[in-house]
C-alpha positions in Angstrom: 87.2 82.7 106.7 85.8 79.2 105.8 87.0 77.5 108.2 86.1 80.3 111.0 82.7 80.0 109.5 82.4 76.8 109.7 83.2 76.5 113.6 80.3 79.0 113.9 78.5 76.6 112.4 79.1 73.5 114.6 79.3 75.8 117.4 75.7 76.6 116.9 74.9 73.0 116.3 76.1 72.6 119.4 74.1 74.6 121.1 70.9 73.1 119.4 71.8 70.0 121.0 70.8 71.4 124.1 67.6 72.8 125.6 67.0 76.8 125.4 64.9 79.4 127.6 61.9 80.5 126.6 60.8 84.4 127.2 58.7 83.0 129.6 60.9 81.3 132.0 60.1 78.0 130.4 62.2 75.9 128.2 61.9 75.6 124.0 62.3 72.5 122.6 65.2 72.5 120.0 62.9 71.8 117.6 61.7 74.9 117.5 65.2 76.7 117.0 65.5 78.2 113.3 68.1 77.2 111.4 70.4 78.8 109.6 70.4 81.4 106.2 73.5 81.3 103.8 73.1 85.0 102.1 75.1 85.2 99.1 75.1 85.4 95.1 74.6 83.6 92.3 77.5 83.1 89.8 76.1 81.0 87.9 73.3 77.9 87.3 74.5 74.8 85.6 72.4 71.6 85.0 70.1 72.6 88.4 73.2 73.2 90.5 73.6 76.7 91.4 77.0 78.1 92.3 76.6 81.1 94.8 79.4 83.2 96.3 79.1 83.9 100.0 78.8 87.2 100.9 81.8 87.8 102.9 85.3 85.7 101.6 85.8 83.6 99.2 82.8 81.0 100.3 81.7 79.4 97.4 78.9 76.8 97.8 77.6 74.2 95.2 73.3 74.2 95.9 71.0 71.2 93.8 67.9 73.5 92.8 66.3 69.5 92.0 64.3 69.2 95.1 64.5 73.0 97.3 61.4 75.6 97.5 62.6 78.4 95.5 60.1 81.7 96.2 60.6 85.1 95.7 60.7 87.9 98.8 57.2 88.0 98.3 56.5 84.4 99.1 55.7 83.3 95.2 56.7 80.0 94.1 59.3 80.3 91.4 61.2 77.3 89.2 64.5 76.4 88.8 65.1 77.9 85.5 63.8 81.3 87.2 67.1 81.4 88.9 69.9 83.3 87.2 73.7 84.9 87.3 73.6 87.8 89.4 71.0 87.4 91.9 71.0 87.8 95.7 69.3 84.8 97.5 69.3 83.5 101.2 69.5 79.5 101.5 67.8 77.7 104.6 69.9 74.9 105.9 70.5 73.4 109.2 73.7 75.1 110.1 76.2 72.6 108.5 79.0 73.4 105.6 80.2 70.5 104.3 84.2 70.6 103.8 83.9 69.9 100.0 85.1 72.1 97.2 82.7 73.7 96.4 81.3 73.6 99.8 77.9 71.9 100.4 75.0 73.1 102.3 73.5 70.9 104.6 69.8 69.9 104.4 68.8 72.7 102.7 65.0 73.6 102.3 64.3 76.9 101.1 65.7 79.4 98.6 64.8 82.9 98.3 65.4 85.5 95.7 65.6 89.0 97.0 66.5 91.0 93.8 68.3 90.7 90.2 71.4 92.1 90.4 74.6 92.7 87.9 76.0 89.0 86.4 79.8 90.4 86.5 80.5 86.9 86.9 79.4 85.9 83.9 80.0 88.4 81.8 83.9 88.0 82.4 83.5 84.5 82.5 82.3 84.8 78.4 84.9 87.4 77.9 87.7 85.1 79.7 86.3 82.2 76.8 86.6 84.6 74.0 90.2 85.8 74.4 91.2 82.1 75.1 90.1 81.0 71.9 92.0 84.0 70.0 95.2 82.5 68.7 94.5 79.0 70.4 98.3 78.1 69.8 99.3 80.5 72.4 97.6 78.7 75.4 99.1 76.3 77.2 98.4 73.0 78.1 98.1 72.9 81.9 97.3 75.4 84.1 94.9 79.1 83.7 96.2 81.0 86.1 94.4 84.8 87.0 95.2 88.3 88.6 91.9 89.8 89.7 93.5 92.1 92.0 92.5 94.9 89.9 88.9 93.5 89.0 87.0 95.8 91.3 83.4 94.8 90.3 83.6 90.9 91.5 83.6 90.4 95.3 86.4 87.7 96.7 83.7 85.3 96.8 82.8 86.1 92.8 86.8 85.9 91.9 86.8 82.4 93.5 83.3 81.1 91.7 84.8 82.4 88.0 88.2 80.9 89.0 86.1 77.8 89.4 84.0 77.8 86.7 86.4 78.9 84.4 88.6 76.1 85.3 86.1 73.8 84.4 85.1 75.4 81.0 88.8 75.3 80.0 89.6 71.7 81.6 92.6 73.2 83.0 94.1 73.4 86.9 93.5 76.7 87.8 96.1 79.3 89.8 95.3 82.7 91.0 98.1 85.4 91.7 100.1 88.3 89.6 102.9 87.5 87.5 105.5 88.4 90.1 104.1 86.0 92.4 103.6 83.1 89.9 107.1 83.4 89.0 108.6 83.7 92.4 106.4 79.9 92.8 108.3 78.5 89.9 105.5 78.6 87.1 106.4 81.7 85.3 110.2 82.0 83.9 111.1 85.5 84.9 114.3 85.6 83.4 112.9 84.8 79.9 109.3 86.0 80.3 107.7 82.7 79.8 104.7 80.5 80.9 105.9 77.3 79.6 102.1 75.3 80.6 99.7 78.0 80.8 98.5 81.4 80.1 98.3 84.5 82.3 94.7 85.6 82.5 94.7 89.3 83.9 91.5 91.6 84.1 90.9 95.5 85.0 87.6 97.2 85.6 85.7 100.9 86.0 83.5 101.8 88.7 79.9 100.5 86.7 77.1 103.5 86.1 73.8 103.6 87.6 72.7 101.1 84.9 75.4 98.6 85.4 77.5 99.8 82.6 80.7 99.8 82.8 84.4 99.5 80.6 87.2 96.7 81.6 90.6 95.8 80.0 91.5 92.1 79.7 94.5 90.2 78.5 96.0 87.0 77.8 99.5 86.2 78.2 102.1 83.6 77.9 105.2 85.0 77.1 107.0 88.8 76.3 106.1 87.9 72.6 103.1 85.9 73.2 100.1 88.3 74.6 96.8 89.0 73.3 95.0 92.2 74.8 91.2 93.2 74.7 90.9 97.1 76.2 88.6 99.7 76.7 85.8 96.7 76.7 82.2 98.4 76.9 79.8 96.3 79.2 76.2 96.4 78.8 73.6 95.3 81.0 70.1 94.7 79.9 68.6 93.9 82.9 69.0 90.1 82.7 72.5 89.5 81.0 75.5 91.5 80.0 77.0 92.0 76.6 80.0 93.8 75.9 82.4 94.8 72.8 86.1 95.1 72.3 87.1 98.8 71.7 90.5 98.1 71.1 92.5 94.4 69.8 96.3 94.0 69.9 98.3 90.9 69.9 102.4 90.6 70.7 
């Protein structure tokens, strides 16, 4: 999907190379041809970078907030720290993606919040922190590898920004995929149920309420006698951040 996007991109670049027809037979400069809007999410905000997931894949773009017009819908100027998890915004840029990871808009000039949504992102990121540091002598040393296939409330493009940002909490390489597929690449021993550099990180969710409520299970594993579990979690939103609590605790 990246890549697909990005020949859009250049593709359109292309064509704002050359000279276009006007409605009224005459020609418009290119100049005059509006640029492009990357409509996503915000993950998270970090030290005035902002970390939004695309709307569609697993797009994840890395956006200075340092010297960009941030307004609401309505037109009102709005700050930096005004910018939170959660929130929908569209980003004005000139059409380029730059091939980084995370990607990079090009030349961006304007971005503009549309609405406060639900921070899933970071709410599992903060729940993902919390079970890491229960029984620290279970994790391993290398990688943090997660199955998100049954975390329903994060979009592809949310799964890849808390894979990221996780992975950067931690200090760890990062690996996404269920245990059956882990193993079958060599990092999981099958045979003897065992992660020898990392930990398993696997989380499940319920459909959230009207409010943005909403209960998810989360583990972490390592081994057949090495698992801690978190279940029937109870999410909370407030209308800015989530907070959740642990309705059940058992460790292997």
């Amino acid at each position: 999907m990246k890549k697909y996007f990005l020949c859009i991109c250049l593709c359109m670049l292309m064509l704002c190379g050359c000279s276009f027809s006007g409605g009224n037979g005459g020609e418009t400069d290119a100049a005059d041809v509006p640029g492009s809007v990357f409509s996503g999410r915000v993950a998270a905000v970090e030290h005035d970078t902002a970390y939004l997931s695309g709307d569609e894949g697993g797009d994840l773009i890395s956006l200075s907030l340092k010297e960009i017009a941030i307004t609401n819908e309505t037109g009102d100027t709005l700050a930096a720290e005004d910018v939170r998890g959660g929130m929908t915004v569209e980003v004005a840029f000139d059409g380029m993606i730059m091939e980084s990871y995370p990607s990079m808009l090009s030349n961006p000039t304007k971005l503009t919040i549309e609405k406060q949504g639900w921070d899933v992102v970071g709410l599992y990121r903060q729940a993902i922190r919390d079970i890491y540091e229960e029984d620290p002598g279970l994790n391993g040393n290398t990688y943090a590898a997660f199955d998100l296939k049954k975390a329903a409330n994060l979009t592809e493009g949310e799964k890849s920004a808390l894979i990221y940002l996780v992975g950067n909490d931690l200090k760890l390489e990062t690996l996404s995929g269920t245990m059956e597929s882990l193993a079958e690449e060599g990092y999981i021993d099958e045979e003897n149920l065992f992660f020898e550099d990392g930990v398993l990180i696997t989380i499940g969710d319920e459909e959230p309420d009207k409010e943005g409520n909403f209960s998810f299970d989360i583990q972490k594993w390592r081994s057949g006698i090495g698992a801690i579990f978190y279940q029937d979690c109870r999410a909370t939103w407030d209308g800015e951040a989530y907070s959740y609590e642990v309705g059940g605790f058992a460790i292997s």
